[in-house]
PDB file of N, CA, C and O in Angstrom:
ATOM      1  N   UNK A   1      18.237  -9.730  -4.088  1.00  0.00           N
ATOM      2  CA  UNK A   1      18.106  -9.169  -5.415  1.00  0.00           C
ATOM      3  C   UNK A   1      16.838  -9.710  -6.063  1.00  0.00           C
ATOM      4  O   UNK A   1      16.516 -10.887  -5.901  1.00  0.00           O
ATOM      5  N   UNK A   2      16.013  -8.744  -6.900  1.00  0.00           N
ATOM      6  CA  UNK A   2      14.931  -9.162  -7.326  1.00  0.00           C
ATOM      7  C   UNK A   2      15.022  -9.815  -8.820  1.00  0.00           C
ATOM      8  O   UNK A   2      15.738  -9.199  -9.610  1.00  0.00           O
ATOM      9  N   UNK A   3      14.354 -11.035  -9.310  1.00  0.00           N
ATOM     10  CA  UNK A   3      14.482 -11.193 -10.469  1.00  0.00           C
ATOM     11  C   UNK A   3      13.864 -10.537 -11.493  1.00  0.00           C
ATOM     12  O   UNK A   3      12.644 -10.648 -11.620  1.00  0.00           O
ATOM     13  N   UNK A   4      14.537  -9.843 -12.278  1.00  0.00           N
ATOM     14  CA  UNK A   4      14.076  -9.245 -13.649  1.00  0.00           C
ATOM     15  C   UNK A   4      13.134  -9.759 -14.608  1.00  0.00           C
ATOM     16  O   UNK A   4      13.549 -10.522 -15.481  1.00  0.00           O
ATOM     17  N   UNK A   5      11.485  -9.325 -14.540  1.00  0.00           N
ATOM     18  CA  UNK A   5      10.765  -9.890 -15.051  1.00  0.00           C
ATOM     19  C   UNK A   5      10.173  -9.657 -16.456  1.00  0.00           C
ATOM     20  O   UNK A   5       9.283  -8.807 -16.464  1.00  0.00           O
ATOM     21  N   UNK A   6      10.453 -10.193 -17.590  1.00  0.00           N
ATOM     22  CA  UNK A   6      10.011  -9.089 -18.956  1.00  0.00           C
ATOM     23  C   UNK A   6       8.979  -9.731 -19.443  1.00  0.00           C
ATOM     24  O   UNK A   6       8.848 -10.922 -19.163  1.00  0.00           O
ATOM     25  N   UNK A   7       8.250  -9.219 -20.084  1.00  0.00           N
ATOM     26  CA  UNK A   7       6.791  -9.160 -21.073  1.00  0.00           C
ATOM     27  C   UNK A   7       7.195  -8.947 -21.840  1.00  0.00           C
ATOM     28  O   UNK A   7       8.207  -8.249 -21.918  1.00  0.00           O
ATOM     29  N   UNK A   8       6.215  -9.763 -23.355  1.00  0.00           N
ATOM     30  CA  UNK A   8       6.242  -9.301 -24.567  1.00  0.00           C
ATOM     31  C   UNK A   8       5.697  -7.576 -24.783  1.00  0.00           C
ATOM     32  O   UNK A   8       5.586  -6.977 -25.852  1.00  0.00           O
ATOM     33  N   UNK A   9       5.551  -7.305 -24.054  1.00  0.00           N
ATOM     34  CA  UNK A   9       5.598  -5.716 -24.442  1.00  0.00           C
ATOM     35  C   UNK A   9       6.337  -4.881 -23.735  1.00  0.00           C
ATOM     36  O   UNK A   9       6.133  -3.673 -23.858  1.00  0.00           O
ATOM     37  N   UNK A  10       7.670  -5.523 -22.568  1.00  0.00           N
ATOM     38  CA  UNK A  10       8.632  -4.465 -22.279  1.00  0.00           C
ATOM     39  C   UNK A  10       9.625  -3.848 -23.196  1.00  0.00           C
ATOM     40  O   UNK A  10      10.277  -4.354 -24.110  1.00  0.00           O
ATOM     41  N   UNK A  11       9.575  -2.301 -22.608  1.00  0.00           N
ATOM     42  CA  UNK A  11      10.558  -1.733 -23.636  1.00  0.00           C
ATOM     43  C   UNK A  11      12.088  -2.181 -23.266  1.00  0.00           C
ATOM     44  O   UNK A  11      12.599  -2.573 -22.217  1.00  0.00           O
ATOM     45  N   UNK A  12      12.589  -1.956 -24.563  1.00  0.00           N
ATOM     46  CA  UNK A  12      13.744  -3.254 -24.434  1.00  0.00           C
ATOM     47  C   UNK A  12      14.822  -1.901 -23.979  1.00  0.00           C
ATOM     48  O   UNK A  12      15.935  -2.420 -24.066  1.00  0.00           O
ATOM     49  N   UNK A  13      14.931  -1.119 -23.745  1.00  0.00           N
ATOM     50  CA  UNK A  13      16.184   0.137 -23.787  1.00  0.00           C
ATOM     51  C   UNK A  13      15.373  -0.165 -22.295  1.00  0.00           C
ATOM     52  O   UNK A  13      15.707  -1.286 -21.913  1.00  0.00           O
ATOM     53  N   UNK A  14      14.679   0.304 -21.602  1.00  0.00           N
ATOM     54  CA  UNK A  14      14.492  -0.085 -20.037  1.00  0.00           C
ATOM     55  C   UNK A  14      14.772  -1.374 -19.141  1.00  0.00           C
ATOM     56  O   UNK A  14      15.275  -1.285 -18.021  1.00  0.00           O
ATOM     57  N   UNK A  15      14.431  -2.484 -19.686  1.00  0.00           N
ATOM     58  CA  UNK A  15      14.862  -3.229 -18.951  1.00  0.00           C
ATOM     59  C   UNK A  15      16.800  -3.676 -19.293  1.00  0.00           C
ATOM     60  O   UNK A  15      17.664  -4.101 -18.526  1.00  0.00           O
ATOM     61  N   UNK A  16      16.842  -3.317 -20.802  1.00  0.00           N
ATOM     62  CA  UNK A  16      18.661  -3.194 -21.205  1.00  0.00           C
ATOM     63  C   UNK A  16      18.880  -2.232 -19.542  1.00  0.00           C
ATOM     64  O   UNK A  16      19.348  -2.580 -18.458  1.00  0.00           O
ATOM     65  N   UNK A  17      18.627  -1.678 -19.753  1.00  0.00           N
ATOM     66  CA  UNK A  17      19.160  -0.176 -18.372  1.00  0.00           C
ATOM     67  C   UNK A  17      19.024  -1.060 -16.962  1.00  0.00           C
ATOM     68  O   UNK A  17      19.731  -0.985 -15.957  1.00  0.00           O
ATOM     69  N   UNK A  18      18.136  -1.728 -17.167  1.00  0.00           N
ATOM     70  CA  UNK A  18      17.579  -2.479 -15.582  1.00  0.00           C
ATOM     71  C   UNK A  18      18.707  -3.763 -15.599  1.00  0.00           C
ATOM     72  O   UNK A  18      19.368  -3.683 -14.564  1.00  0.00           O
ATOM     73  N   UNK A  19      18.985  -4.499 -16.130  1.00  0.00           N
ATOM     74  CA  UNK A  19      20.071  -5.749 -16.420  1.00  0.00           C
ATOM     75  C   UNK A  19      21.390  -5.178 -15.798  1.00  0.00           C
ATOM     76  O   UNK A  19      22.042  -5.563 -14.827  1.00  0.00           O
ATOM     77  N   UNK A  20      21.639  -3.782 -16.965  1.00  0.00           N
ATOM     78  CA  UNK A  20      22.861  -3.135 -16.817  1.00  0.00           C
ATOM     79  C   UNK A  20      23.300  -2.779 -14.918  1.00  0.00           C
ATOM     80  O   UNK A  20      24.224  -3.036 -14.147  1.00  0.00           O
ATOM     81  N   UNK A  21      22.156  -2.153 -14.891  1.00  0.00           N
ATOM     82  CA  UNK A  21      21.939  -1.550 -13.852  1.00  0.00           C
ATOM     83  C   UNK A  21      22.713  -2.249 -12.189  1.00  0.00           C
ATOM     84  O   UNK A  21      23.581  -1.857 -11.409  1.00  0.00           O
ATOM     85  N   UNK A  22      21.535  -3.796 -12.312  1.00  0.00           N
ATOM     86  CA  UNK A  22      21.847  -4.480 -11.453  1.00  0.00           C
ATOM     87  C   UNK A  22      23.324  -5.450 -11.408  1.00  0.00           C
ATOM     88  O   UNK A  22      23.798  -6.102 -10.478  1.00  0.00           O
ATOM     89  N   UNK A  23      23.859  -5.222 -12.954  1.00  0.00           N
ATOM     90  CA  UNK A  23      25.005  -6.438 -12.617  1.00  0.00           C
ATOM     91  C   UNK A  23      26.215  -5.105 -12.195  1.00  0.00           C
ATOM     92  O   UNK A  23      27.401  -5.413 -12.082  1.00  0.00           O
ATOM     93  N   UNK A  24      25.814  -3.828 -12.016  1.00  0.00           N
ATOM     94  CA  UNK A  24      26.808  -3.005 -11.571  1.00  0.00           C
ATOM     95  C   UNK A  24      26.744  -3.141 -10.081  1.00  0.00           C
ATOM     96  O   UNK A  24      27.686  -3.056  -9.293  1.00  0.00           O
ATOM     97  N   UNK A  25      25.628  -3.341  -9.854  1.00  0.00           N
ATOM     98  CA  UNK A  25      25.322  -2.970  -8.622  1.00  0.00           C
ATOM     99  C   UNK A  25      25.746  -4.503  -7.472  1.00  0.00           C
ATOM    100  O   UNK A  25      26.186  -4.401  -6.327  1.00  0.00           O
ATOM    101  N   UNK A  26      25.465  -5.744  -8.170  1.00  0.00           N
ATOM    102  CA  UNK A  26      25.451  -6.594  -7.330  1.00  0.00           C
ATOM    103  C   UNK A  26      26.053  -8.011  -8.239  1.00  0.00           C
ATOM    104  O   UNK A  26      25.665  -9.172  -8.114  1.00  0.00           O
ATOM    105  N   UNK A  27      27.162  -7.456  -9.212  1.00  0.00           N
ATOM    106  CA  UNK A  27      27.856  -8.020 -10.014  1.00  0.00           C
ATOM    107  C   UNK A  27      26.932  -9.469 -10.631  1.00  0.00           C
ATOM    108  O   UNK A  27      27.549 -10.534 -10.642  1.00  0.00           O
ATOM    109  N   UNK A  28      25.527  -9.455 -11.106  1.00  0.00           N
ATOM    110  CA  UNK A  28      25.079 -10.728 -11.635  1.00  0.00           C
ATOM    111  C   UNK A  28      23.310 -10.314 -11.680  1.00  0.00           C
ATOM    112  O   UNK A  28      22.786  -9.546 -10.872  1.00  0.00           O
ATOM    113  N   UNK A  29      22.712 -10.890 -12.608  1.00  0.00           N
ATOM    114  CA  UNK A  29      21.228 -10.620 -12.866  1.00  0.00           C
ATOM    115  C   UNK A  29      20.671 -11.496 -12.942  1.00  0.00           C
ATOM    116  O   UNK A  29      21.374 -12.471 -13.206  1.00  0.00           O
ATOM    117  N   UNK A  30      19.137 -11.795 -12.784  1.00  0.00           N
ATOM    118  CA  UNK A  30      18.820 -12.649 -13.320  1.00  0.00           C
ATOM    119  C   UNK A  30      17.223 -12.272 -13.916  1.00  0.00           C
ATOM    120  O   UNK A  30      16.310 -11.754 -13.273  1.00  0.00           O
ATOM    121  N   UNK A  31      17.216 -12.672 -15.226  1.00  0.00           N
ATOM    122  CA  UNK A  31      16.366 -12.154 -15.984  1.00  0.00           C
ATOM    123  C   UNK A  31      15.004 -13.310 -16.188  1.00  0.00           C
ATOM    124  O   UNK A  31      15.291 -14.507 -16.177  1.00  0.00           O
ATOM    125  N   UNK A  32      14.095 -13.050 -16.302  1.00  0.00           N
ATOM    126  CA  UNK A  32      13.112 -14.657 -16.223  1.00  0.00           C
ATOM    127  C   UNK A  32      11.734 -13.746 -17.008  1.00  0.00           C
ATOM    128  O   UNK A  32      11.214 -12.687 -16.658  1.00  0.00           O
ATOM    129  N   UNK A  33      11.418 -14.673 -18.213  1.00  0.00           N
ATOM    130  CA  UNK A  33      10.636 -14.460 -19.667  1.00  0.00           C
ATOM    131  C   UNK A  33       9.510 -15.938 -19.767  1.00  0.00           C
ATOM    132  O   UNK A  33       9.781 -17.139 -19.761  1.00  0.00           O
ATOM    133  N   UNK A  34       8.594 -15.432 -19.827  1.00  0.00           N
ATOM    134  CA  UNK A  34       7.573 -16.834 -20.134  1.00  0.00           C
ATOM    135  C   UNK A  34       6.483 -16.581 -21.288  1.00  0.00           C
ATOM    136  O   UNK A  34       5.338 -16.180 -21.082  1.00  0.00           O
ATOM    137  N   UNK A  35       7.081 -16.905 -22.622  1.00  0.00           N
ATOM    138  CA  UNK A  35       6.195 -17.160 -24.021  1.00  0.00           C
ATOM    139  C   UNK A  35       7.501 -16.328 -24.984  1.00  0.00           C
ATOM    140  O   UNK A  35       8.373 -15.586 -24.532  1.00  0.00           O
ATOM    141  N   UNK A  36       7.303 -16.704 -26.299  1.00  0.00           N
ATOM    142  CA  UNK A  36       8.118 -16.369 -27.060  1.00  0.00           C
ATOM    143  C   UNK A  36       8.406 -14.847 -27.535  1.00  0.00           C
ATOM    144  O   UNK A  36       9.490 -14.459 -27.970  1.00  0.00           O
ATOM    145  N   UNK A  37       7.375 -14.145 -27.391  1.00  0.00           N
ATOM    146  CA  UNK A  37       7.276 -12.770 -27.471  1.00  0.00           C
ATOM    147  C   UNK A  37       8.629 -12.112 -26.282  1.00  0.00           C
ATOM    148  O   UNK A  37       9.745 -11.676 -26.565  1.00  0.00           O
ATOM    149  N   UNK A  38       7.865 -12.299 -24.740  1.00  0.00           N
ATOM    150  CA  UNK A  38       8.792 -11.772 -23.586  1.00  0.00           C
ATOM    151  C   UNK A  38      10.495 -12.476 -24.225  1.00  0.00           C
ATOM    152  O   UNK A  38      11.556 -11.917 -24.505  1.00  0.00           O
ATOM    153  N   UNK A  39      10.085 -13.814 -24.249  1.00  0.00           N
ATOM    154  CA  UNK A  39      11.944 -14.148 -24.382  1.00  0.00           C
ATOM    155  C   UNK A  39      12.638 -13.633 -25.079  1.00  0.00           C
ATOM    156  O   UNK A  39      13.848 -13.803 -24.933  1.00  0.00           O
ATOM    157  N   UNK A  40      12.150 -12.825 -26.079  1.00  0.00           N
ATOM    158  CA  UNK A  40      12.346 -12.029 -27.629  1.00  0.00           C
ATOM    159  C   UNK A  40      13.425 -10.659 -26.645  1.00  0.00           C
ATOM    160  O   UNK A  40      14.598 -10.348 -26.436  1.00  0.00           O
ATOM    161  N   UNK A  41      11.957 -10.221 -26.301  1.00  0.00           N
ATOM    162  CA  UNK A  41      12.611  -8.796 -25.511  1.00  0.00           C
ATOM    163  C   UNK A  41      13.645  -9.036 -24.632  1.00  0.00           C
ATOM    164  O   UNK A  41      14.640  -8.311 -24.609  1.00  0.00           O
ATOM    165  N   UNK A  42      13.450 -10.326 -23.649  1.00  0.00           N
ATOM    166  CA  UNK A  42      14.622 -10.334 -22.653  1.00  0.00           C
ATOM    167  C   UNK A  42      16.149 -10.483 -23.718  1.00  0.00           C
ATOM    168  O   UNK A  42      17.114  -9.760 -23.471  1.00  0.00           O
ATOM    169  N   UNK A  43      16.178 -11.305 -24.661  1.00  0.00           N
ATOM    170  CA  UNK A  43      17.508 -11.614 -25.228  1.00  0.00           C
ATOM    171  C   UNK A  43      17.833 -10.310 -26.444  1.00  0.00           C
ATOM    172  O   UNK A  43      18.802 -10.434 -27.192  1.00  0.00           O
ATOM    173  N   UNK A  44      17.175  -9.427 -26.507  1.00  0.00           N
ATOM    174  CA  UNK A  44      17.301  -8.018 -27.187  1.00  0.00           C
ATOM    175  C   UNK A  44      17.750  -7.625 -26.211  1.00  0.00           C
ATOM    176  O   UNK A  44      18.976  -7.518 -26.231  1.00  0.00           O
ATOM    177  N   UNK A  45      17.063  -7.241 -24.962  1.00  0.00           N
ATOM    178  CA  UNK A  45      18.006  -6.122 -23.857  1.00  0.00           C
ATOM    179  C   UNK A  45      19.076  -6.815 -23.197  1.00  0.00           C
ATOM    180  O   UNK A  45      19.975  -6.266 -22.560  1.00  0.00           O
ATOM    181  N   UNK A  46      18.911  -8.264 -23.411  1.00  0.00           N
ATOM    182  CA  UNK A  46      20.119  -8.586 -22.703  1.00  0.00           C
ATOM    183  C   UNK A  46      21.356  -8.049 -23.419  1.00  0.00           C
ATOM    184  O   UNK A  46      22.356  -7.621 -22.842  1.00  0.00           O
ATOM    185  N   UNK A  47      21.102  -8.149 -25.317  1.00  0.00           N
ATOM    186  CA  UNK A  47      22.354  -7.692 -25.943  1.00  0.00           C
ATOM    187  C   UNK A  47      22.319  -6.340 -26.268  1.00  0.00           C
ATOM    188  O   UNK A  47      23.235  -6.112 -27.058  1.00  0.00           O
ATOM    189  N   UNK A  48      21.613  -5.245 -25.990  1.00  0.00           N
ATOM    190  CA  UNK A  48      21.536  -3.813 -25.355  1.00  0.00           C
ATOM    191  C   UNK A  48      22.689  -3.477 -24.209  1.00  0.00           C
ATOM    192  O   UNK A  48      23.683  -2.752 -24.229  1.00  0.00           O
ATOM    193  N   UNK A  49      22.021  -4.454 -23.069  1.00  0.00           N
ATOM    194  CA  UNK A  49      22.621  -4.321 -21.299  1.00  0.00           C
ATOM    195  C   UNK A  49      24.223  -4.592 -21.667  1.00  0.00           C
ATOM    196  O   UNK A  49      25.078  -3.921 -21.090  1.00  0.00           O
ATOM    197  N   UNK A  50      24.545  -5.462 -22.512  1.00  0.00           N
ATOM    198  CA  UNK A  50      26.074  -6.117 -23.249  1.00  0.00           C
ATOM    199  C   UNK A  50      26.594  -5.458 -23.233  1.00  0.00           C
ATOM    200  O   UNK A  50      27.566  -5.406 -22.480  1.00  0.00           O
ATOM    201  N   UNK A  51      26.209  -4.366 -24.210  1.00  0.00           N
ATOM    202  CA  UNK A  51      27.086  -3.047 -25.184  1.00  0.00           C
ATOM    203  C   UNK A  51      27.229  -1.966 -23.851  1.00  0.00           C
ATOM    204  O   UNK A  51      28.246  -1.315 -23.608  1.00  0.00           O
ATOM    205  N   UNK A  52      26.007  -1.939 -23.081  1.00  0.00           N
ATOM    206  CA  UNK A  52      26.435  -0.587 -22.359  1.00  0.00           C
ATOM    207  C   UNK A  52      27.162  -0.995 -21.497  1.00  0.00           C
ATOM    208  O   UNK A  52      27.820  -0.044 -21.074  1.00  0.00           O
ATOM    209  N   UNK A  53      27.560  -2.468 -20.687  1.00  0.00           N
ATOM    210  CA  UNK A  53      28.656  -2.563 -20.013  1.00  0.00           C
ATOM    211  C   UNK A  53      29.718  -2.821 -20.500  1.00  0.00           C
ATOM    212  O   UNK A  53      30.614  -2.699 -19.665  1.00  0.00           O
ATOM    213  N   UNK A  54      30.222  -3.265 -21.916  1.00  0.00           N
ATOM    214  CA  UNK A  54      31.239  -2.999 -22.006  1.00  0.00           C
ATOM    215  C   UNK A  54      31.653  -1.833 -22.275  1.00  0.00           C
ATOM    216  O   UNK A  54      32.805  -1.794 -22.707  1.00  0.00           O
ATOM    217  N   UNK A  55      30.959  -0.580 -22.140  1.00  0.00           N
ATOM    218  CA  UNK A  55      31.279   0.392 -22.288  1.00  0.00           C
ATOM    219  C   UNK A  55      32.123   0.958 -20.573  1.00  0.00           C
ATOM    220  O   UNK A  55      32.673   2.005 -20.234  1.00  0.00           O
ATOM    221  N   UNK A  56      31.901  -0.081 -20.009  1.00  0.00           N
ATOM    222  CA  UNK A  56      33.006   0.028 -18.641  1.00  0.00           C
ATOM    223  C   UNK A  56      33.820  -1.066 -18.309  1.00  0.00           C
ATOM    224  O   UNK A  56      34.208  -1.331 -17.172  1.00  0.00           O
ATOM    225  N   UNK A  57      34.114  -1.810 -19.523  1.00  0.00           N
ATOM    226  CA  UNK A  57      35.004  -2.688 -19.167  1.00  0.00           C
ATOM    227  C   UNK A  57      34.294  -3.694 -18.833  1.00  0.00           C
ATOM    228  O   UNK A  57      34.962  -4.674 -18.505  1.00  0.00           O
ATOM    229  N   UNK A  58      33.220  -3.808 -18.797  1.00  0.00           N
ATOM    230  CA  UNK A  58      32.837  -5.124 -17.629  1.00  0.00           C
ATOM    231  C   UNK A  58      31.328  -6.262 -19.115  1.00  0.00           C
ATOM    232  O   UNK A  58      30.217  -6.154 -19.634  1.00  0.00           O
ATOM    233  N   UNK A  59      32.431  -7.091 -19.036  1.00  0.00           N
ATOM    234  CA  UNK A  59      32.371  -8.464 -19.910  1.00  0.00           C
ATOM    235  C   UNK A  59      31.432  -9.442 -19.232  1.00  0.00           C
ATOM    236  O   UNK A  59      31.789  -9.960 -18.174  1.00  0.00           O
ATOM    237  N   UNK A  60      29.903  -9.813 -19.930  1.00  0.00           N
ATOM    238  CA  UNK A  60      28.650 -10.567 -19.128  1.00  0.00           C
ATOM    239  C   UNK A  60      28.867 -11.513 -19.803  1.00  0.00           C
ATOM    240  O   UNK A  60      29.277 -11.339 -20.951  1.00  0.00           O
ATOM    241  N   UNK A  61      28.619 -13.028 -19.203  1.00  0.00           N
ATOM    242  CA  UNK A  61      28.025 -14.185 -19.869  1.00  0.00           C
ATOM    243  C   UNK A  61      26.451 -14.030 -19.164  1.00  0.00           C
ATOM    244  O   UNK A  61      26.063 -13.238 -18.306  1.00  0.00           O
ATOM    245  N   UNK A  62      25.392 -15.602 -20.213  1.00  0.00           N
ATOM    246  CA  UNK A  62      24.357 -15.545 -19.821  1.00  0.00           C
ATOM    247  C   UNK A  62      23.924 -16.760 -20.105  1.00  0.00           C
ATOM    248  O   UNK A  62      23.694 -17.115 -21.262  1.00  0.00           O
ATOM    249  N   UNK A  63      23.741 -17.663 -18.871  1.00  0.00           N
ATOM    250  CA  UNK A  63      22.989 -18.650 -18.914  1.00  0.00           C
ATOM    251  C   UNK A  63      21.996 -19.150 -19.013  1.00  0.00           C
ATOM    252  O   UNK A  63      21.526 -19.160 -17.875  1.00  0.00           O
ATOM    253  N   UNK A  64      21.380 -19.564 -19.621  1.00  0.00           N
ATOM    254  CA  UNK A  64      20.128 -20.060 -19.691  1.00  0.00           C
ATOM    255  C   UNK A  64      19.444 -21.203 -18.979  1.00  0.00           C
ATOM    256  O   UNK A  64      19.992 -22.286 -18.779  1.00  0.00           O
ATOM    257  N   UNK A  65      18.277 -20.914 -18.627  1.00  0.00           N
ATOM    258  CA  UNK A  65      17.988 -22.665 -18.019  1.00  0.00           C
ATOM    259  C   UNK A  65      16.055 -22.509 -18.265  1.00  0.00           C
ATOM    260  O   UNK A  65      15.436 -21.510 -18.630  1.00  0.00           O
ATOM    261  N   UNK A  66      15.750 -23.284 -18.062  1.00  0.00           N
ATOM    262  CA  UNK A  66      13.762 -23.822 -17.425  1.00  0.00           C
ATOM    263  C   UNK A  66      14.020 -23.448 -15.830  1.00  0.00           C
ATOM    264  O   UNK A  66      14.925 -23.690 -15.032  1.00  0.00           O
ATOM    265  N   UNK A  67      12.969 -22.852 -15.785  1.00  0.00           N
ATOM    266  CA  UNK A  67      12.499 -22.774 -14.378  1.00  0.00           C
ATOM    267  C   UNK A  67      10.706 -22.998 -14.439  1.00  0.00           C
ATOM    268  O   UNK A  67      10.063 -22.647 -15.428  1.00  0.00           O
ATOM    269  N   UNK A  68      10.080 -23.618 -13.246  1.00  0.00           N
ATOM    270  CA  UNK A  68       8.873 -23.836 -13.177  1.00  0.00           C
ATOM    271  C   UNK A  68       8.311 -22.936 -12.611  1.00  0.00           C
ATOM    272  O   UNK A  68       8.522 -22.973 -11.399  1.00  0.00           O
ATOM    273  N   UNK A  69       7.503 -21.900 -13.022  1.00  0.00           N
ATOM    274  CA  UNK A  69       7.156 -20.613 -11.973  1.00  0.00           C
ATOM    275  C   UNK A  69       5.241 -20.985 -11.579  1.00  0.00           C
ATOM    276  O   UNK A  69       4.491 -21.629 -12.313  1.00  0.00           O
ATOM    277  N   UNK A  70       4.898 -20.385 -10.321  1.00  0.00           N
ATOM    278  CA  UNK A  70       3.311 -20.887 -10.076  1.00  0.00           C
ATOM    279  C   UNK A  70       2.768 -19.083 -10.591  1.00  0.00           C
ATOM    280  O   UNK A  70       3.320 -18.016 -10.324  1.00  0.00           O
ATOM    281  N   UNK A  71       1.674 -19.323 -11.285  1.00  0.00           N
ATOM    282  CA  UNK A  71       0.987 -18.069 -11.674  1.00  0.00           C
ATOM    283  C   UNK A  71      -0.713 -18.400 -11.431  1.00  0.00           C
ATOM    284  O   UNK A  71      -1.359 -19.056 -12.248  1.00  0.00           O
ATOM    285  N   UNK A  72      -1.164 -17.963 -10.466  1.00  0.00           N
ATOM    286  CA  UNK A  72      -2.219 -17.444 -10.189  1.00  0.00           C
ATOM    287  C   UNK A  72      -3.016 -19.267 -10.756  1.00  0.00           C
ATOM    288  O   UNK A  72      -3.842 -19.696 -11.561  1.00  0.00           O
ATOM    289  N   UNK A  73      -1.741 -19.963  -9.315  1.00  0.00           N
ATOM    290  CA  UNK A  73      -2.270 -21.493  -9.041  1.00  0.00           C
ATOM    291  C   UNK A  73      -1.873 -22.310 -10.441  1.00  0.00           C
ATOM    292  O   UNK A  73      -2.332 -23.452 -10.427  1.00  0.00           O
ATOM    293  N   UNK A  74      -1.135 -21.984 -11.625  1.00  0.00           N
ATOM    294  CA  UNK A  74      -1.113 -22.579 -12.507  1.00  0.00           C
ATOM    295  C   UNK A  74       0.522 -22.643 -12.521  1.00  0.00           C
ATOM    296  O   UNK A  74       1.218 -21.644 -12.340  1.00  0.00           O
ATOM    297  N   UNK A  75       1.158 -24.254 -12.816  1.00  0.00           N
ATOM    298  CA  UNK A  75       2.392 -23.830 -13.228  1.00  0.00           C
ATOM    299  C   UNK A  75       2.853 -23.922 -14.344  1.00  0.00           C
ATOM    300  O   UNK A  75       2.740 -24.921 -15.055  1.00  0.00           O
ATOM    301  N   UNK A  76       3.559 -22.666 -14.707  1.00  0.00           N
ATOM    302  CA  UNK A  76       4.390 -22.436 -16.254  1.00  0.00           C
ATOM    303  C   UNK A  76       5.761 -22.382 -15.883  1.00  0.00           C
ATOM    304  O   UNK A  76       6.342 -22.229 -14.808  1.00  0.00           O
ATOM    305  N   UNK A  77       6.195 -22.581 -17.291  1.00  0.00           N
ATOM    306  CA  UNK A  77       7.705 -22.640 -17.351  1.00  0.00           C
ATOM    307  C   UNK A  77       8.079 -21.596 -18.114  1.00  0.00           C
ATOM    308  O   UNK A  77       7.539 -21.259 -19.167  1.00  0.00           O
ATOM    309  N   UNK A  78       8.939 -21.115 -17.623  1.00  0.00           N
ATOM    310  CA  UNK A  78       9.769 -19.853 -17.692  1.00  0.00           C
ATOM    311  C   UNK A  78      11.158 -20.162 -18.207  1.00  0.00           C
ATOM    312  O   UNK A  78      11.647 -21.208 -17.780  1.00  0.00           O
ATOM    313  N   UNK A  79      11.801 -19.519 -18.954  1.00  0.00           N
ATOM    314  CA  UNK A  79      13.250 -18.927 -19.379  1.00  0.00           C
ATOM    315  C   UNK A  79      14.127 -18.219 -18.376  1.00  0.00           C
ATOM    316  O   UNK A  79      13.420 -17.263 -18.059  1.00  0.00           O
ATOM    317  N   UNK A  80      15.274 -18.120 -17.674  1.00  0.00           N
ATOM    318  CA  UNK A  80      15.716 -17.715 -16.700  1.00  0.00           C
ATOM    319  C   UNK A  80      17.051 -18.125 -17.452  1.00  0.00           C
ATOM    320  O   UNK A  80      17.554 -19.146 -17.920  1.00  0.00           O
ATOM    321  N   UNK A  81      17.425 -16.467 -17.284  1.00  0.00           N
ATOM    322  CA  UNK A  81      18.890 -16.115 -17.826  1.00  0.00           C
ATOM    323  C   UNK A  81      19.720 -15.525 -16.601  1.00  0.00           C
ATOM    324  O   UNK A  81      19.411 -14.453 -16.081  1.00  0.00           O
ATOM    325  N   UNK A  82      20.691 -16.226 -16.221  1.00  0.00           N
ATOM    326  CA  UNK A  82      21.730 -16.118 -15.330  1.00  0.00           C
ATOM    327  C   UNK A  82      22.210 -15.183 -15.787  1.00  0.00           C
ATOM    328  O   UNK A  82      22.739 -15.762 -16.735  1.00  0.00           O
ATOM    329  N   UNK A  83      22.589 -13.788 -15.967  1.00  0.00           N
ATOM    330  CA  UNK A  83      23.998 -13.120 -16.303  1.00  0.00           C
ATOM    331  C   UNK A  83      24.806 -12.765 -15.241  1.00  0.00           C
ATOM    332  O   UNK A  83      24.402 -12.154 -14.252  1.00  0.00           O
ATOM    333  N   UNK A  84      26.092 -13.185 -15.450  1.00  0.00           N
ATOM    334  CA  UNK A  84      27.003 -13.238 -14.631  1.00  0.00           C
ATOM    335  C   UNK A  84      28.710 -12.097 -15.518  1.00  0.00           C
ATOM    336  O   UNK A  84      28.856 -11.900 -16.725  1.00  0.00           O
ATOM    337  N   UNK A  85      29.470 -11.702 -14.608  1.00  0.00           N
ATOM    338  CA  UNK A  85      30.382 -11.109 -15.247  1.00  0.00           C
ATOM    339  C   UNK A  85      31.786 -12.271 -15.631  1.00  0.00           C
ATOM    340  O   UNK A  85      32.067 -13.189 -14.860  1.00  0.00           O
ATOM    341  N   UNK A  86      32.270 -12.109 -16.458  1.00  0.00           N
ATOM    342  CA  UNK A  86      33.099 -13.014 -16.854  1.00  0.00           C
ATOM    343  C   UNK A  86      34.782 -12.688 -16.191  1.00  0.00           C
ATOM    344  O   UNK A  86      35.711 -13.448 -16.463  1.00  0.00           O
TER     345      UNK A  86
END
């Protein structure tokens, strides 16, 4: 499974759809945001992706943690949201 990567300029109803998408598909997501803008959008579609699965019954938690990611030889730290079904 690929990790879900958002930018401060993803649209938040697409990647909501992309979250949704994958915890149908492979019951768990994982979403990963680096600067305050992207983390903005990821925790908007995460509570988008919320509403449209409970619209099938199916109840997400979402963990949070630091992750150290390498970008073009530099390392940053990233936001990485576990969602998992409850």
């Amino acid at each position: 499974m690929d990790i879900i990567k958002v930018k401060a300029n993803s649209r938040t109803a697409a990647v909501a759809g992309a979250i949704a998408g994958v915890v149908r598909e492979h019951r768990h997501a994982e979403i990963q945001a680096i600067g305050a803008g992207a983390v903005n959008q990821a925790i908007k579609a995460l509570v988008l992706a919320k509403g449209y699965l409970a619209e099938d019954n199916i109840i997400v938690v979402a963990v949070p943690e630091f992750v150290d990611v390498e970008i073009e030889g530099k390392v940053r730290t990233a936001i990485k949201l576990n969602v998992e079904i409850r």
